[in-house]
One Martini backbone bead per residue (centre of mass of N, CA, C, O) as a GRO file, in nm:
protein
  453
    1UNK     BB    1   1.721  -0.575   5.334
    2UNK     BB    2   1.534  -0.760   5.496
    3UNK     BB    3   1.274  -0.626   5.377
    4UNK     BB    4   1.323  -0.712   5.109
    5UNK     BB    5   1.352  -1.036   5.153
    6UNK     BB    6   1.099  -1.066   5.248
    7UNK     BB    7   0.891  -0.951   5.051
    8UNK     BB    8   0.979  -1.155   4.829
    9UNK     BB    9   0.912  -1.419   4.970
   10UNK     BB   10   0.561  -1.303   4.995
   11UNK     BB   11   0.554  -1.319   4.700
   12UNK     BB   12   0.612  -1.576   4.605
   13UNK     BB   13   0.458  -1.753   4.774
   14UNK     BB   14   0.203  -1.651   4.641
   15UNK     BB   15   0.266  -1.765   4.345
   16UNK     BB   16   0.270  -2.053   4.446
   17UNK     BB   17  -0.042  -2.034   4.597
   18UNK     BB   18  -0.172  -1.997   4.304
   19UNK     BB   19  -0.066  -2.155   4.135
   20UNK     BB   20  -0.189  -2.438   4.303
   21UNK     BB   21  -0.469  -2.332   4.268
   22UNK     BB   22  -0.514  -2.363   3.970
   23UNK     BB   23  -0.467  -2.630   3.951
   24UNK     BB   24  -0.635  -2.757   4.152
   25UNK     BB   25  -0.913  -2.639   3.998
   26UNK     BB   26  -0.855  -2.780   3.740
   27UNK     BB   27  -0.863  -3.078   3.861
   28UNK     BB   28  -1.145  -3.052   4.020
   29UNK     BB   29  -1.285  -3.011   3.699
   30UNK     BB   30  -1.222  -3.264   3.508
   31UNK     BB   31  -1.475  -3.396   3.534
   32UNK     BB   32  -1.811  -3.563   3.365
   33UNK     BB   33  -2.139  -3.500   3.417
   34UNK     BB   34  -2.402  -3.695   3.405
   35UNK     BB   35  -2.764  -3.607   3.524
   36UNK     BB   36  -2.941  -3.563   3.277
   37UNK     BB   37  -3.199  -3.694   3.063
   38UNK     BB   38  -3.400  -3.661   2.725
   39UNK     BB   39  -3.663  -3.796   2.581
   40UNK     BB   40  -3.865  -3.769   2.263
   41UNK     BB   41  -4.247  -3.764   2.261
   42UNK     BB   42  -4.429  -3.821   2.025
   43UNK     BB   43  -4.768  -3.773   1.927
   44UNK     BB   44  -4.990  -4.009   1.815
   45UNK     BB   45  -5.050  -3.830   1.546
   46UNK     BB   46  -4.717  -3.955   1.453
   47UNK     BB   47  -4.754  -4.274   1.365
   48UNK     BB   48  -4.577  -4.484   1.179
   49UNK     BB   49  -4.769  -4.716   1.029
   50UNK     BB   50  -4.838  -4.946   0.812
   51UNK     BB   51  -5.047  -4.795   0.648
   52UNK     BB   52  -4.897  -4.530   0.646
   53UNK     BB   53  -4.657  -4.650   0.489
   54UNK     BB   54  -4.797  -4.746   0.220
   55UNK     BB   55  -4.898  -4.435   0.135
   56UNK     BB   56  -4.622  -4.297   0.125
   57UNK     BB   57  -4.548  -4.477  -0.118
   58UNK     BB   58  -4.775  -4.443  -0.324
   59UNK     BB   59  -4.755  -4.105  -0.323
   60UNK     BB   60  -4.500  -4.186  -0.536
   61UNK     BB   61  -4.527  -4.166  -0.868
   62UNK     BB   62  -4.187  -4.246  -0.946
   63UNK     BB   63  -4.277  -4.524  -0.895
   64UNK     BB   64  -4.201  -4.810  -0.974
   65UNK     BB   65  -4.243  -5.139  -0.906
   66UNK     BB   66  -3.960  -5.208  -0.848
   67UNK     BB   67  -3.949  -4.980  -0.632
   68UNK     BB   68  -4.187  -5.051  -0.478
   69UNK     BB   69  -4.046  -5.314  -0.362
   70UNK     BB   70  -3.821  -5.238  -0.268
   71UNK     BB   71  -3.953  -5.040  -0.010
   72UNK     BB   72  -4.071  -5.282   0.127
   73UNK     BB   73  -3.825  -5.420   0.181
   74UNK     BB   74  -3.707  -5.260   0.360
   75UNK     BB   75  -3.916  -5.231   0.587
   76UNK     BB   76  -3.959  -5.528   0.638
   77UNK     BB   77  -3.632  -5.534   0.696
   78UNK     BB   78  -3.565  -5.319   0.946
   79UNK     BB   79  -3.695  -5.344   1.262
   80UNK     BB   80  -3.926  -5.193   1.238
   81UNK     BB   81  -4.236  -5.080   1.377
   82UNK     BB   82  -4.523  -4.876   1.451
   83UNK     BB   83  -4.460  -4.654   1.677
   84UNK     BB   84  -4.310  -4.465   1.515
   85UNK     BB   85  -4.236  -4.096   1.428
   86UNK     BB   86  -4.342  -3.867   1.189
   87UNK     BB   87  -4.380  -3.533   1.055
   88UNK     BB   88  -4.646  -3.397   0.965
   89UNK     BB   89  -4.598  -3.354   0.649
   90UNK     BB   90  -4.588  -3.676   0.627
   91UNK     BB   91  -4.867  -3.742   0.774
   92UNK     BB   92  -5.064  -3.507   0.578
   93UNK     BB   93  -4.910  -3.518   0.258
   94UNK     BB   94  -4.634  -3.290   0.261
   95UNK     BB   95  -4.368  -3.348   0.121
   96UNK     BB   96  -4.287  -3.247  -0.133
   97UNK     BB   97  -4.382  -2.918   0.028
   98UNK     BB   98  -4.209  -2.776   0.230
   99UNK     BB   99  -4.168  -2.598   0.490
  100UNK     BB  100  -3.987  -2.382   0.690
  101UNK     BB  101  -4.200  -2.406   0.945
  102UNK     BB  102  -4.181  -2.733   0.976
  103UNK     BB  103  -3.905  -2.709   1.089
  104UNK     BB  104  -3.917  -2.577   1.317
  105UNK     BB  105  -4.160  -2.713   1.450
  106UNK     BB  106  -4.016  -3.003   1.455
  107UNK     BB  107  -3.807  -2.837   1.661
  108UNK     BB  108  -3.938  -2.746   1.870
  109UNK     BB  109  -4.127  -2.963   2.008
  110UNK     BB  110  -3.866  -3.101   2.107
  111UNK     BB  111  -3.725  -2.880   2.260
  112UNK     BB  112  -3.919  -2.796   2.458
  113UNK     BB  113  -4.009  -3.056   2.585
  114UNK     BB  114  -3.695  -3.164   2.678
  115UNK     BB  115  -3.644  -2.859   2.822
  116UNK     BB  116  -3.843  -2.816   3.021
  117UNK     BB  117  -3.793  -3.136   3.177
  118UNK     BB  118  -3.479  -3.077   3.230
  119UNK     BB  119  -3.557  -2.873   3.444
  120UNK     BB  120  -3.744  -2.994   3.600
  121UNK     BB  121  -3.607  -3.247   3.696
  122UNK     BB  122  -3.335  -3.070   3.804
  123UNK     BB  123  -3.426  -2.764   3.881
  124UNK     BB  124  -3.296  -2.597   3.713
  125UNK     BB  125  -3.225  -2.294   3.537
  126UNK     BB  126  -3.179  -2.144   3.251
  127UNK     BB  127  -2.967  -1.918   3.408
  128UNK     BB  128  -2.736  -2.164   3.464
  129UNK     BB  129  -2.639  -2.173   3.163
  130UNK     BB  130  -2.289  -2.176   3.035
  131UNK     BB  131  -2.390  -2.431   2.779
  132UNK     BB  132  -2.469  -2.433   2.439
  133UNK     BB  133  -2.579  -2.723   2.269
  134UNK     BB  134  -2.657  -2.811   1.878
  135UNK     BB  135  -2.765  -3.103   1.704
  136UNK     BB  136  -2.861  -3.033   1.336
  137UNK     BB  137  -2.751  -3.179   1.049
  138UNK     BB  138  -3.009  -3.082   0.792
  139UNK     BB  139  -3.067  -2.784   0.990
  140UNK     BB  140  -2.933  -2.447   0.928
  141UNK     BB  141  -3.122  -2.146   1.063
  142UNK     BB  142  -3.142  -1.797   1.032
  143UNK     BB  143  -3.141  -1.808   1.359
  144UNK     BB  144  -3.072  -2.067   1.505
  145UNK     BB  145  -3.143  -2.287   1.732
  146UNK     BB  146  -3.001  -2.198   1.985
  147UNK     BB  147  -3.135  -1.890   1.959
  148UNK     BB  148  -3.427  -2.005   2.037
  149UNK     BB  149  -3.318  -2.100   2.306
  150UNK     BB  150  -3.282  -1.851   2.423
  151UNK     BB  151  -3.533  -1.667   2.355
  152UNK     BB  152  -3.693  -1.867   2.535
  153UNK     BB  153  -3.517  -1.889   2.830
  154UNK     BB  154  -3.354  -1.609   2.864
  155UNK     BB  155  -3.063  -1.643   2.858
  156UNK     BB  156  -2.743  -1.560   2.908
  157UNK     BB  157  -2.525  -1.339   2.767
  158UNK     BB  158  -2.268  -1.561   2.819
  159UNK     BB  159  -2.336  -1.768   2.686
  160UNK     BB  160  -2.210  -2.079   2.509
  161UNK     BB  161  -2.254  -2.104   2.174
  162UNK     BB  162  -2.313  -2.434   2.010
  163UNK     BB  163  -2.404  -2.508   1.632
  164UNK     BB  164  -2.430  -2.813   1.470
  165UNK     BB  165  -2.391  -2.933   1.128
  166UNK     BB  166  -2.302  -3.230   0.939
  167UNK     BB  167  -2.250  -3.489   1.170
  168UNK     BB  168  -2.471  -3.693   1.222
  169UNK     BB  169  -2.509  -3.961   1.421
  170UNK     BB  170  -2.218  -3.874   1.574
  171UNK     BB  171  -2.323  -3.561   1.739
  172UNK     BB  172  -2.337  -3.614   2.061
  173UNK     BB  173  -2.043  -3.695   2.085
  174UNK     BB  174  -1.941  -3.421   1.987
  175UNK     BB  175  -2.057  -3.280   2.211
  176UNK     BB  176  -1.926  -3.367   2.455
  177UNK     BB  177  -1.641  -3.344   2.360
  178UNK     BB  178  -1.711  -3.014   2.368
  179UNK     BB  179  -1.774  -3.020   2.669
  180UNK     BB  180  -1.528  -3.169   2.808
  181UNK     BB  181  -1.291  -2.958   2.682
  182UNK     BB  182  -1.433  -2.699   2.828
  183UNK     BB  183  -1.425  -2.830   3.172
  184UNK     BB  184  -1.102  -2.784   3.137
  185UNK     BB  185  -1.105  -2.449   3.131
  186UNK     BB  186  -1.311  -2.445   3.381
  187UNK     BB  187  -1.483  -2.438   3.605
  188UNK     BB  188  -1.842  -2.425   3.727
  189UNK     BB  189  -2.005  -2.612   3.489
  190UNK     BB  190  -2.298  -2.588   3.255
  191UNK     BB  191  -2.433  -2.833   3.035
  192UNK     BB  192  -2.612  -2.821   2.745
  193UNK     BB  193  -2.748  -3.100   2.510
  194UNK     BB  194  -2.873  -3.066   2.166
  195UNK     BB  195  -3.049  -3.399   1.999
  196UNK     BB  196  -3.088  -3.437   1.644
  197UNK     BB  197  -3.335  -3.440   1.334
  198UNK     BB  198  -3.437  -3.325   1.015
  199UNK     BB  199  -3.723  -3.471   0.833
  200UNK     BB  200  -3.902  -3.329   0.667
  201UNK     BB  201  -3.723  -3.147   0.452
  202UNK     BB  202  -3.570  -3.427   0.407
  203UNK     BB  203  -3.767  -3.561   0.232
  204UNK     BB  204  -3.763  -3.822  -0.023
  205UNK     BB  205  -3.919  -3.815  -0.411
  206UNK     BB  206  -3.789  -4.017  -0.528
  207UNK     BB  207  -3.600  -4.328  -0.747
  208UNK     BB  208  -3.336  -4.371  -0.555
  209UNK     BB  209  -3.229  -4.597  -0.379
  210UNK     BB  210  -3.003  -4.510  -0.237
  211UNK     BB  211  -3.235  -4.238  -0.141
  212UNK     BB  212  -3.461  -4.407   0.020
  213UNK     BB  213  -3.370  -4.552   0.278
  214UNK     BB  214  -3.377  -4.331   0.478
  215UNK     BB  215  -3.695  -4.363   0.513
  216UNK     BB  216  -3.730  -4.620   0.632
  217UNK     BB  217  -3.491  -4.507   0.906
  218UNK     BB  218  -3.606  -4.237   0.964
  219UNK     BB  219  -3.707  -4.064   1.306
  220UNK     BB  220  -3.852  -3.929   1.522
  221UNK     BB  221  -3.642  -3.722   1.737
  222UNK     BB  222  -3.468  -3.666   2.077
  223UNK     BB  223  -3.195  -3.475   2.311
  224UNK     BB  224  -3.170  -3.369   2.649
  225UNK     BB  225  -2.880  -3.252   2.828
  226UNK     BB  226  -2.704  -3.247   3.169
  227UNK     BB  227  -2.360  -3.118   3.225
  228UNK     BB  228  -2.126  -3.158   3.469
  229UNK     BB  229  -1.796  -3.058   3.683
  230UNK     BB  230  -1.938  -3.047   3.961
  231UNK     BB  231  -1.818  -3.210   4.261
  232UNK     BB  232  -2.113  -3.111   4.409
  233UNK     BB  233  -2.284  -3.335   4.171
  234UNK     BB  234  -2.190  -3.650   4.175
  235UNK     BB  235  -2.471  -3.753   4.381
  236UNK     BB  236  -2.653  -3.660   4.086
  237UNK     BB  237  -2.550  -3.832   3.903
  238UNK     BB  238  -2.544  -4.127   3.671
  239UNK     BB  239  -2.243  -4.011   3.496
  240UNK     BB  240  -1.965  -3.990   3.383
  241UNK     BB  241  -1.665  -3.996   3.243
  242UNK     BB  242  -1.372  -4.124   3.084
  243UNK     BB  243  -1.390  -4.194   2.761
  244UNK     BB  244  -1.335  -4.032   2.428
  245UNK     BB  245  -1.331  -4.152   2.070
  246UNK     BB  246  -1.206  -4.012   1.766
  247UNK     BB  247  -1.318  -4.142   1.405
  248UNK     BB  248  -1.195  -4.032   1.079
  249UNK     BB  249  -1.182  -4.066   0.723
  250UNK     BB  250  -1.240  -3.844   0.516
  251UNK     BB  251  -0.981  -3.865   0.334
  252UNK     BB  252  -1.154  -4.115   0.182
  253UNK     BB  253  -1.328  -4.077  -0.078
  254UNK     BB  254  -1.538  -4.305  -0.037
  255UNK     BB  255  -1.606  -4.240   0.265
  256UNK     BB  256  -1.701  -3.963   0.250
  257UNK     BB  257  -1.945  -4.026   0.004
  258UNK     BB  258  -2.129  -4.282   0.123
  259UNK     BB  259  -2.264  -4.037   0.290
  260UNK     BB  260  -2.471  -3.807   0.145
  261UNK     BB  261  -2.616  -3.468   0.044
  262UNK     BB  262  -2.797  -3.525  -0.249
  263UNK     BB  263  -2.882  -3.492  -0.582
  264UNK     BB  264  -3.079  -3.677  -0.833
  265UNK     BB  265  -3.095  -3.648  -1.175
  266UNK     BB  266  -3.388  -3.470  -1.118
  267UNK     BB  267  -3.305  -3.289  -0.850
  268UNK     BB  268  -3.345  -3.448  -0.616
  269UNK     BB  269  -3.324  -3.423  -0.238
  270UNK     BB  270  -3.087  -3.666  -0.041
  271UNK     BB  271  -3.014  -3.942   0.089
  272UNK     BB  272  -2.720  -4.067   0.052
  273UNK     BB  273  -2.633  -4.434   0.028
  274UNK     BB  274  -2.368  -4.635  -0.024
  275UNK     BB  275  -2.155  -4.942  -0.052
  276UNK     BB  276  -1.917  -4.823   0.092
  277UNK     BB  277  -2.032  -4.817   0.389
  278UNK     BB  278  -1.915  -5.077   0.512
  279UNK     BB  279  -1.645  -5.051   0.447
  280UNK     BB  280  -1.614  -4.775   0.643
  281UNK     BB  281  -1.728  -4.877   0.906
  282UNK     BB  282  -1.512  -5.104   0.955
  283UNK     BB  283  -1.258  -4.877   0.936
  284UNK     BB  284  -1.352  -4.694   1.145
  285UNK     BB  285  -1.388  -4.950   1.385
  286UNK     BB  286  -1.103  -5.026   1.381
  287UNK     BB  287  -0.953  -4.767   1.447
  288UNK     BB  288  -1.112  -4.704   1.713
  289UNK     BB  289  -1.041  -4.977   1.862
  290UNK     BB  290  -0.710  -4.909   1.871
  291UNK     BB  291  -0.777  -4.653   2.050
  292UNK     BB  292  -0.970  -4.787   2.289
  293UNK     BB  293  -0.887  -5.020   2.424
  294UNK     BB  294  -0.654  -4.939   2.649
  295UNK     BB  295  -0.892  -4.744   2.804
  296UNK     BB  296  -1.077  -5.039   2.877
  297UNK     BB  297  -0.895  -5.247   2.946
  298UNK     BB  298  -0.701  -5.499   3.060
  299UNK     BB  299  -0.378  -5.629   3.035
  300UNK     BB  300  -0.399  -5.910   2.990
  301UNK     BB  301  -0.615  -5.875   2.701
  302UNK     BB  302  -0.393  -5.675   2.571
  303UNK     BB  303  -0.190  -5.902   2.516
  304UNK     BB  304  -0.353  -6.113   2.384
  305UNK     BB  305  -0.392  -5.927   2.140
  306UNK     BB  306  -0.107  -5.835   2.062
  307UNK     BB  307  -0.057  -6.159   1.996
  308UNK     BB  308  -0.214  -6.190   1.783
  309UNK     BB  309  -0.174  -5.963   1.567
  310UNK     BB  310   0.137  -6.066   1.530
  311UNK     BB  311   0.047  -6.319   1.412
  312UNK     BB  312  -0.128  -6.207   1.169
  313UNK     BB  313   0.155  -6.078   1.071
  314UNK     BB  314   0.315  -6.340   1.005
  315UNK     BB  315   0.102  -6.469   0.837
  316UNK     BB  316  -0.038  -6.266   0.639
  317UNK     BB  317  -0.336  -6.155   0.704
  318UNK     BB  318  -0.685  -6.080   0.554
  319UNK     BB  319  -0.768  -5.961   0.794
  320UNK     BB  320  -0.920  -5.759   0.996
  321UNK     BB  321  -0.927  -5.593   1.289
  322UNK     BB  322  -1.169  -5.689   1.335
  323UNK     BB  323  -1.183  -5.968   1.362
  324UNK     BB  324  -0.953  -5.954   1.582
  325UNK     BB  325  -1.149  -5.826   1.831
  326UNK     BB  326  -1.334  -6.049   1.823
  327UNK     BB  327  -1.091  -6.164   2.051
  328UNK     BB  328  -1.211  -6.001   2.242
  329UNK     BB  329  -1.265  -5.943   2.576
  330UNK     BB  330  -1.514  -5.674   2.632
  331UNK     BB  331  -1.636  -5.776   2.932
  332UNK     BB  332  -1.366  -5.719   3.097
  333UNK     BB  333  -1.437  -5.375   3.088
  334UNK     BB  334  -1.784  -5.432   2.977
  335UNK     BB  335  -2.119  -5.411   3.050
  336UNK     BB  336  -2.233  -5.221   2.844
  337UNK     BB  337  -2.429  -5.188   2.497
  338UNK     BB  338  -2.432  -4.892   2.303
  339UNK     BB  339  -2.595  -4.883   2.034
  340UNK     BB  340  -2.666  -4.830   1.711
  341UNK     BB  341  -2.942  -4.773   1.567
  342UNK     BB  342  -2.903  -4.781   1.194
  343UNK     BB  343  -2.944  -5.097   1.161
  344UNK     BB  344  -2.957  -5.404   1.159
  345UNK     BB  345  -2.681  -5.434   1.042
  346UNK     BB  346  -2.508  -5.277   1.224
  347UNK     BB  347  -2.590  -5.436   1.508
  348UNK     BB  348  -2.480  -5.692   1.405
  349UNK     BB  349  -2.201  -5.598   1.303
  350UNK     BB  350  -2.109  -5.542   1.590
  351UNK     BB  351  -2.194  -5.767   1.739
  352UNK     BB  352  -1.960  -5.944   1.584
  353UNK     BB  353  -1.717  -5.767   1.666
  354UNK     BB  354  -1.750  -5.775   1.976
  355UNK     BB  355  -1.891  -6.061   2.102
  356UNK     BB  356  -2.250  -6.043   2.104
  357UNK     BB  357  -2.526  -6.108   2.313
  358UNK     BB  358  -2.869  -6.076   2.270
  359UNK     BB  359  -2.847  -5.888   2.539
  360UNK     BB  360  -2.684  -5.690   2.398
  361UNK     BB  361  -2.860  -5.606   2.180
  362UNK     BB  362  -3.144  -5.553   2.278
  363UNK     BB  363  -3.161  -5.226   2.330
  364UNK     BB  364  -3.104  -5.168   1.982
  365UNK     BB  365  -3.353  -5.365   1.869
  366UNK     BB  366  -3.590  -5.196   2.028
  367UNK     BB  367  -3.511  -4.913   1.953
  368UNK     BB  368  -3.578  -4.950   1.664
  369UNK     BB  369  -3.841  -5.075   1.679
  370UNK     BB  370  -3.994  -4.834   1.852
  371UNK     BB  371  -3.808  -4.554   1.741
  372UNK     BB  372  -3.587  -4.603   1.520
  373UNK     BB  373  -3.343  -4.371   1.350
  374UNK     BB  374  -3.284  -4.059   1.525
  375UNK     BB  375  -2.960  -4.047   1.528
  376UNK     BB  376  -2.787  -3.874   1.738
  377UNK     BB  377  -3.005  -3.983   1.978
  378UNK     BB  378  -3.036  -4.286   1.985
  379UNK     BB  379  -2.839  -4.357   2.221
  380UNK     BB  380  -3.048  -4.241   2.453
  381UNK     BB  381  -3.270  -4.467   2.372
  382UNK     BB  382  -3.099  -4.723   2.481
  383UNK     BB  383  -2.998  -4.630   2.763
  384UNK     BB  384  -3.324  -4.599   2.867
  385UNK     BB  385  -3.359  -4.911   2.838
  386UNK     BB  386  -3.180  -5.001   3.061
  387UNK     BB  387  -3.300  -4.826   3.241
  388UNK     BB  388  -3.578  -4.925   3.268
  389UNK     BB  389  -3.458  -5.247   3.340
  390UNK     BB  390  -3.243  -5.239   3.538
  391UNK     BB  391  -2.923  -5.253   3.480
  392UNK     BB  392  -2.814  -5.050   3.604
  393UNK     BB  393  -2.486  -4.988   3.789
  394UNK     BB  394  -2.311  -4.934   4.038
  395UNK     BB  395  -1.977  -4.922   3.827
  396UNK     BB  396  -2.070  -4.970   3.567
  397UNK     BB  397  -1.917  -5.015   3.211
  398UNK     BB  398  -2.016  -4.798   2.949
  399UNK     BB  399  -2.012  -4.853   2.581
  400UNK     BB  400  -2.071  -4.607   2.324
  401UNK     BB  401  -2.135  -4.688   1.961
  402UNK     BB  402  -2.088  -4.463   1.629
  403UNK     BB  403  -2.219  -4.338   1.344
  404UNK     BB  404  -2.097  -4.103   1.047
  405UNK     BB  405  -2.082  -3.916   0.845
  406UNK     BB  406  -1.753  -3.842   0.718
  407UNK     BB  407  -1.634  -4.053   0.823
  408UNK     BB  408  -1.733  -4.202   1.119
  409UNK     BB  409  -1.646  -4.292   1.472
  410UNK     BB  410  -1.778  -4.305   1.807
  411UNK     BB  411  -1.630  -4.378   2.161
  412UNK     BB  412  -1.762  -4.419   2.505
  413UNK     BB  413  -1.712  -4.417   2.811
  414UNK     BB  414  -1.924  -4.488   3.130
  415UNK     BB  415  -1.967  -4.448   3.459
  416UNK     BB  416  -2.206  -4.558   3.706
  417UNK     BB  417  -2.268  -4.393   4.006
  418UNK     BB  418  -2.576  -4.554   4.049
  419UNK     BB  419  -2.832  -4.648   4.053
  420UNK     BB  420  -3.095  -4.725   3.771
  421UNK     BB  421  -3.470  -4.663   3.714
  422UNK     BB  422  -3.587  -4.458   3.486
  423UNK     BB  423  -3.858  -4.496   3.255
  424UNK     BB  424  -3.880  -4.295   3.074
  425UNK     BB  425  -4.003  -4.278   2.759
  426UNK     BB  426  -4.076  -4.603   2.834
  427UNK     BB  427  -4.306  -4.625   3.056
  428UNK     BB  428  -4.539  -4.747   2.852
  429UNK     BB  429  -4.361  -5.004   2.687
  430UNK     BB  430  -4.118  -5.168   2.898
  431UNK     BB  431  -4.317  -5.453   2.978
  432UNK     BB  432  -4.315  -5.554   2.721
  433UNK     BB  433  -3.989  -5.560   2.688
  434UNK     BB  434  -3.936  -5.817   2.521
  435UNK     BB  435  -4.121  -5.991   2.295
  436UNK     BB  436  -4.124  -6.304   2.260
  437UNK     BB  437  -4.242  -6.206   1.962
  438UNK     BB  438  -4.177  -6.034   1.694
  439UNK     BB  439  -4.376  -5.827   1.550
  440UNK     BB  440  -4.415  -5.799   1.202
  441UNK     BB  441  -4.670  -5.566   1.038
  442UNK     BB  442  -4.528  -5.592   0.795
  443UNK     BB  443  -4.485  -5.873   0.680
  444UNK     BB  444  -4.770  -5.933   0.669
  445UNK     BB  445  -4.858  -5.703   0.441
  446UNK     BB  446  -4.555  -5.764   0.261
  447UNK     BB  447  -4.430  -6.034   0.234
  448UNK     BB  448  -4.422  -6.096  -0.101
  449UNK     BB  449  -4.124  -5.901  -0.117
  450UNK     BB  450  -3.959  -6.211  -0.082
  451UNK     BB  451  -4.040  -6.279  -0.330
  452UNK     BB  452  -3.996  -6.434  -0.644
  453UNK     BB  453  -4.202  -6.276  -0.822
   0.00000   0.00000   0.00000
């Protein structure tokens, strides 16, 4: 009897000591480590020069005078500079008749280019990777692009493979949180995120307005990061994950319609912007800070932003949230802003409800003006500003959000683990900017195009 009450004990124990390992393990494995992240730059035979971009205006004969003054007016006042790139068919004036081939193309030159170096830079080899998720909104291939990076870096074959396509400029942040996850489900996890945009077959070729302006706002790009839970890689990674907050509001069909890849009445196929978009993003970007809040500030700030509101509800203001955010110190809780370069209207409209200043808004402004609109990838071509200003330091505290169709609002805070001063895709005219006077060289070509003539 004594020998089965022990027995018994010794079961237990055992049960009780599997049990605490298991959570241990779980807690252990609970943080998002970015280790490293690459920026892909195109070969200079795709920038698209002010030359080239009035030419490429001029060979849509779809346009009448009204429509082509249009879209010369949106380049001009777009922020965008010369040094931005375009997919090969679009600059040797094969847009009108994509093959499949190009889209391809264009998407293997990026994601081989910065899955390379995000190889060679991190020492890591394609067989230790056990997530691999791949984001390009507009092609979506069969067998997937996940599927070319497997067989082409010839991953093992229990990778875990997930292609997100239809996700729009905030599909990078929903893939952190589709990787941030899986780490609290799993041990000791690698996990690569590759994010793009497919521009050449998706480049519209008609004459509807709403339909236009994709063209002179999105450009080649795309980015390459390794995500890591191994709390024995943290004195590797660069930042941290602390929250991540998504908002979807694609319930309301304005909201939902206001962004959409559809036919034009010729039956030409374009990524639709309609009026409702600004008003959406307010919508969703009001709903995200009502929850990213409490995340990032101290309670302070919290306590007074609370008081705001209950008086703005006491008097039934008809201020938005966003109008009330607006006297919310978020500098008392965030370091650094990440913002979607989706354009100058964008930039200034987030900036104006954030209460940021020229410093906090320059590499969003920045990066559009070098890089223009690369979709999903744009959040990291921002960050890599900030990073090769040396602008990061440890602990300090960054926030990054962006908006996408559908519509969306995604943001997230990261805190920096070390000093970071690594001037990645920017190496090269790093020096330049900002540039005393931002030259726009579409305004001198075309400044015609704002007068009322």
């Amino acid at each position: 009897m004594e020998i089965l009450q022990l027995f018994s004990m010794v079961l237990l124990l055992c049960s009780f000591s599997s049990l605490l390992w298991v959570v241990f393990g779980r807690w252990r494995y609970r943080n998002c480590y970015l280790l490293e992240y690459v920026c892909f730059k195109a070969s200079d035979d795709r920038k698209i020069s002010t030359e080239l971009s009035g030419d490429i205006v001029e060979r849509n004969k779809r346009l009448g005078f009204p429509e082509y003054k249009f879209l010369l007016k949106v380049i001009v006042n777009s922020g965008i500079g010369e040094d931005t790139y375009g997919p090969r068919n679009i600059v040797e004036g094969r847009e009108e008749c994509p093959t499949h081939d190009d889209g391809l193309s264009e998407m293997d030159d990026f994601m081989n280019t910065t899955l390379d170096e995000l190889f060679r830079k991190t020492g890591f080899s394609p067989e230790d990777i056990d997530v691999l998720v791949v984001n390009v909104s507009m092609f979506s291939p069969a067998p997937s692009l996940a599927s070319r990076i497997v067989r082409r870096y010839k991953m093992r074959e229990d990778v875990k493979v997930f292609n997100l396509s239809g996700m729009g400029c905030s599909a990078s942040l929903i893939a952190v949180d589709l990787v941030n996850s899986i780490f609290k489900t799993r041990g000791r996890t690698l996990a690569v995120v590759v994010a793009s945009e497919s521009i050449g077959p998706n480049w519209y070729c008609g004459s509807d307005k709403s339909m236009m302006l994709g063209n002179c706002l999105f450009r080649s790009g795309g980015c390459s990061m390794l995500l890591s839970n191994d709390p024995s890689l943290q004195h590797r990674a660069k930042m941290s994950l602390k929250c991540l907050v998504r908002t979807h509001i694609g319930a309301n069909n304005d909201a939902h319609n206001c962004a959409a890849q559809k036919e034009d009445d010729g039956g030409l196929v374009g990524f639709y912007l309609g009026r409702d978009l600004p008003k959406a993003a307010v919508r969703a970007f009001s709903e995200n800070l009502q929850r990213l809040l409490p995340k990032v500030l101290p309670v302070r700030e919290l306590i007074l932003y609370a008081a705001r509101a209950a008086r703005q509800r006491l008097r039934r203001s008809k201020a938005d949230a966003a109008a009330a955010a607006a006297r919310v110190n978020f500098k008392a809780g965030v370091d650094h802003f990440c913002l979607h370069p989706g354009g100058s209207a964008v930039i200034e409209g987030v900036g104006r409800s954030l209460g940021l200043s020229n410093y906090d808004l320059e590499p969003a402004r920045m990066t559009l003006h070098r890089w223009g609109n690369t979709s999903a990838s744009s959040l990291w071509y921002v960050l890599a500003y900030m990073e090769a200003k040396k602008r990061l330091k440890k602990r300090d505290r960054l926030l990054m959000v962006t908006f996408g169709a559908g519509f969306k609002c995604n943001s997230c805070m990261w805190e920096v683990s070390r000093d970071l001063q690594d001037e990645g895709v920017w190496e090269d005219c790093i020096h330049g900017y900002p540039p005393e006077t931002l030259v726009n060289p579409y305004m001198e070509k075309y400044g015609w195009v704002n007068s009322n003539e």
